[in-house]
C-alpha angles and dihedrals in degrees: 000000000000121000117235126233128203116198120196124186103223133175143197110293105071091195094070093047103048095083086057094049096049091045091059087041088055103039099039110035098164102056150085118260111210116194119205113187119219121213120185117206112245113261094233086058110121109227096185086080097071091056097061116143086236099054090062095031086124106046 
């Protein structure tokens, strides 16, 4: 018999995600939760960084 997972996205503020978490615990008992933390980049990042010539100099 296969195992279920439950996978659940989850932040950084546990507060907000606990209501997620003890609804799977409590709708699926049997199962694995599985918790996948989401980070989201900052916005004042500069991206153009990451496309510089010299960055994939060797591709």
């Amino acid at each position: 018999m296969d195992e279920e997972e439950v996978h659940i996205a989850i932040g950084k503020n546990f507060r907000k995600e606990k209501a997620n978490i003890l609804w799977a615990a409590a709708n699926f008992p049997r199962a694995t939760i599985v918790l996948i933390h989401v980070h989201w980049p900052s916005k004042w990042m500069p991206f153009s960084k990451f496309f510089q010539p010299s960055i994939f100099h060797a591709l």
